[in-house]
C-alpha positions as CSV (number, residue, x, y, z in Angstrom):
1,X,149.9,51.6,178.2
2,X,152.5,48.8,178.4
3,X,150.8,45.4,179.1
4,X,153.2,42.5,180.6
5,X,151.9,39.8,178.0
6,X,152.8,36.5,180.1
7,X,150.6,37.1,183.6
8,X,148.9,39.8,182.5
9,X,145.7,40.3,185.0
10,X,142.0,40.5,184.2
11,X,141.7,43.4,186.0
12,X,144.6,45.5,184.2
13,X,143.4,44.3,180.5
14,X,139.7,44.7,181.0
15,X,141.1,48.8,180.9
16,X,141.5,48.4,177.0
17,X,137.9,47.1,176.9
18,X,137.1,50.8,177.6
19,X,138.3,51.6,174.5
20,X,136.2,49.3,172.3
21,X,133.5,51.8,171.7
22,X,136.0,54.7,170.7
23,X,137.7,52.3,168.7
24,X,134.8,51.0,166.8
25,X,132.7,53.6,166.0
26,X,129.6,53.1,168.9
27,X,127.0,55.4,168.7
28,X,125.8,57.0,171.9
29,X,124.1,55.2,174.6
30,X,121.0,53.9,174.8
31,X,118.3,56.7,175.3
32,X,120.6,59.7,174.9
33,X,119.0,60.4,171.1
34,X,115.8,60.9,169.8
35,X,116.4,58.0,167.7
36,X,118.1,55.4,170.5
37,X,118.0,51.9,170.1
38,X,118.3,49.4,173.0
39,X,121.8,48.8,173.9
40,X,123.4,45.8,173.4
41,X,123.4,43.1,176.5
42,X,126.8,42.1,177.3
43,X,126.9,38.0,177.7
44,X,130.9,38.3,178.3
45,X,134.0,40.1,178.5
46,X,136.9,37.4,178.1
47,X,140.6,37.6,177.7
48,X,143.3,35.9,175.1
49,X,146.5,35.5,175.9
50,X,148.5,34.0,173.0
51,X,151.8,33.4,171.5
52,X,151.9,32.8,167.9
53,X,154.8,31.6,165.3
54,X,154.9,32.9,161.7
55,X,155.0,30.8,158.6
56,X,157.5,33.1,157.1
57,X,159.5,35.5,159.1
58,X,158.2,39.3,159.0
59,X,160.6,41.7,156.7
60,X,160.8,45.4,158.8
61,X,158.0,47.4,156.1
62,X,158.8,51.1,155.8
63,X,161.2,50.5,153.0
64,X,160.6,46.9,151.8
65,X,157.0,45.7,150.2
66,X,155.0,44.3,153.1
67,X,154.0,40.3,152.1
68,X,151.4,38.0,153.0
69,X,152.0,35.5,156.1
70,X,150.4,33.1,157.8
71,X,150.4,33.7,162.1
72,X,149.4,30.0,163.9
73,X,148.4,30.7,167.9
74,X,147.6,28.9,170.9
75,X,146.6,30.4,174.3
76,X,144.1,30.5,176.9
77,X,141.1,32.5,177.6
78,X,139.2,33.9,180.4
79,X,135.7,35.2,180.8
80,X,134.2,37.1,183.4
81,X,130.1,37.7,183.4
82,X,128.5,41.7,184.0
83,X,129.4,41.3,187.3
84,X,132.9,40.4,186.5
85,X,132.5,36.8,188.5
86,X,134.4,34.1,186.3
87,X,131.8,32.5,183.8
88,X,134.3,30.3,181.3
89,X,137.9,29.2,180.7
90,X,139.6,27.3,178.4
91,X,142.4,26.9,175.5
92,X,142.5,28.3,172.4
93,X,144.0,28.7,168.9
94,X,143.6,30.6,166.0
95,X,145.1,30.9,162.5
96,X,145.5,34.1,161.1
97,X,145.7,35.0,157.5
98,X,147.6,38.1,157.1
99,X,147.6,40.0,152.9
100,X,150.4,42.6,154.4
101,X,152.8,41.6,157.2
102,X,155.8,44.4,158.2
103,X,157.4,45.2,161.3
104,X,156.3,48.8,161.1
105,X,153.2,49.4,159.6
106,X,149.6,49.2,159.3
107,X,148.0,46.0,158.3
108,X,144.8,45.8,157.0
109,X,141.7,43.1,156.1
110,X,143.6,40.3,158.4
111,X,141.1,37.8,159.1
112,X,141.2,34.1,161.3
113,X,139.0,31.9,163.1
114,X,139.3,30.9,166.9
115,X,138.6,27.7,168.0
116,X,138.1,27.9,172.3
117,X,138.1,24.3,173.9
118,X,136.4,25.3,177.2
119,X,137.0,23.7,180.4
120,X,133.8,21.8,180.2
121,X,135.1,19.9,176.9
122,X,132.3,22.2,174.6
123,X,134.1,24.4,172.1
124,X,133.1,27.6,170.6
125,X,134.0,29.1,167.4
126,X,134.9,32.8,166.9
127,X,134.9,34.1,163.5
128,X,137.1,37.9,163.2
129,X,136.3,38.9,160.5
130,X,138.2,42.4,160.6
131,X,141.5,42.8,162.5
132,X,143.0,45.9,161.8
133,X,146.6,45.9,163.0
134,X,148.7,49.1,163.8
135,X,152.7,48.1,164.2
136,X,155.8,50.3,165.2
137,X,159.0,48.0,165.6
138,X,156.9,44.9,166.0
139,X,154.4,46.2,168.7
140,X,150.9,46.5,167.7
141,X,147.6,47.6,168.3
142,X,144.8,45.5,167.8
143,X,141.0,45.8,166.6
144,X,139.0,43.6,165.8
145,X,135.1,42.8,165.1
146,X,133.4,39.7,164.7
147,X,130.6,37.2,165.6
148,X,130.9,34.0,167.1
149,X,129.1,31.1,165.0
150,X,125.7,29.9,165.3
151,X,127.2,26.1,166.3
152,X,128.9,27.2,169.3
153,X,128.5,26.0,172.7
154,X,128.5,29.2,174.2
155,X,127.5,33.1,173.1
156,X,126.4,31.2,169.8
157,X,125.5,34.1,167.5
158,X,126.9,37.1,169.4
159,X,128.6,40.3,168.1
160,X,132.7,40.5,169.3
161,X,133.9,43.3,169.5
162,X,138.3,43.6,170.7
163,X,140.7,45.4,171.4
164,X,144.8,44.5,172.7
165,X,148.5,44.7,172.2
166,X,150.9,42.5,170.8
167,X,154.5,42.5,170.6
168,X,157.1,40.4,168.4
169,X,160.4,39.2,168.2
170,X,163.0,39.7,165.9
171,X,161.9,42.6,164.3
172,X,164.3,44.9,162.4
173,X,167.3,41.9,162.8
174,X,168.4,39.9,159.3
175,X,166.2,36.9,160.7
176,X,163.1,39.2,160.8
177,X,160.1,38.6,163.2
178,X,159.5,35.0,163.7
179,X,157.3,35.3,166.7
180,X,155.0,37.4,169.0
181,X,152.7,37.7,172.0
182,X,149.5,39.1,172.5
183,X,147.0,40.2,174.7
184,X,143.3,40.4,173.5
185,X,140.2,41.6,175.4
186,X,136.8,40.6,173.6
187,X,133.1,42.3,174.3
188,X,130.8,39.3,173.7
189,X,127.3,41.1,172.5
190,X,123.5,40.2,171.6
């Protein structure tokens, strides 16, 4: 599934939220075992739309040693309550600390912080601390799990849980990837 980055719809990116509990290793519902636990309560579902610039241009990988690299984003984000009526909105950015950037590869063990300025002027702090990153000719596949911190204006203390695409630029030409754009949809737990 191809996701138009710039204009992308709530509705259409809310589809890869379905994937979260594949992705991340959820038991089975609540009351389907005879050892269930309550669910979770969802607080949120919220999308991040982002572009981000590289501190050092991102070799191809296959053939050359993948290196560390430093990814600085800004973007916006959307949330939508259970009922999917809109519940927060705001800017956004994020600096991500990456110990294996390529092109084409997997990158493991990336980890950032998000700051989200909401509309109300309150800010919220989302701490990833896994981000596993899939790439084939600069497109990736993102997962990631988290908690937003205690401090926070809003969801303080919940579980994240997030799935999304990016895709870069340059990738595989002699000035190597310099930029991308991504697409993030995040579960906000308690």
């Amino acid at each position: 599934m191809k996701i138009s980055v710039r204009g992308a719809s709530l509705a259409a990116a809310v589809s890869l939220l379905a994937m979260v509990p594949l992705l991340t290793g959820a038991s089975a519902p609540a009351g389907s075992g005879p050892t269930a636990s309550a669910a979770p309560t969802t607080d949120a579902t919220c999308v991040l739309n982002a572009h981000g610039v590289f501190a050092n241009a991102v070799g191809p990988g296959g053939t050359d040693l993948p290196l560390p690299d430093t990814l600085a984003m800004t973007g916006t984000v959307n949330c939508v309550d259970a009922a999917d009526a809109p519940l927060a909105a705001g800017t956004f950015e994020r600096t991500v600390t990456m110990p294996a950037a390529e092109c084409t590869g997997d990158e493991h063990g990336d980890t950032s912080t998000t700051t989200v300025h909401w509309a109300d002027l309150t800010t919220s702090t989302l701490r990833f601390d896994k981000t596993d990153v899939v790439k084939v000719n600069g497109t990736a596949s993102l997962v990631v799990s988290g908690t937003v911190t205690a401090d926070s204006a809003r969801f303080a203390g919940d579980a994240l849980t997030a799935v999304g695409t990016s895709s870069g630029a340059g990738c595989g030409t002699p000035a190597g990837e310099t930029t991308l754009d991504s697409t993030l949809v995040l579960r906000l737990t308690h």
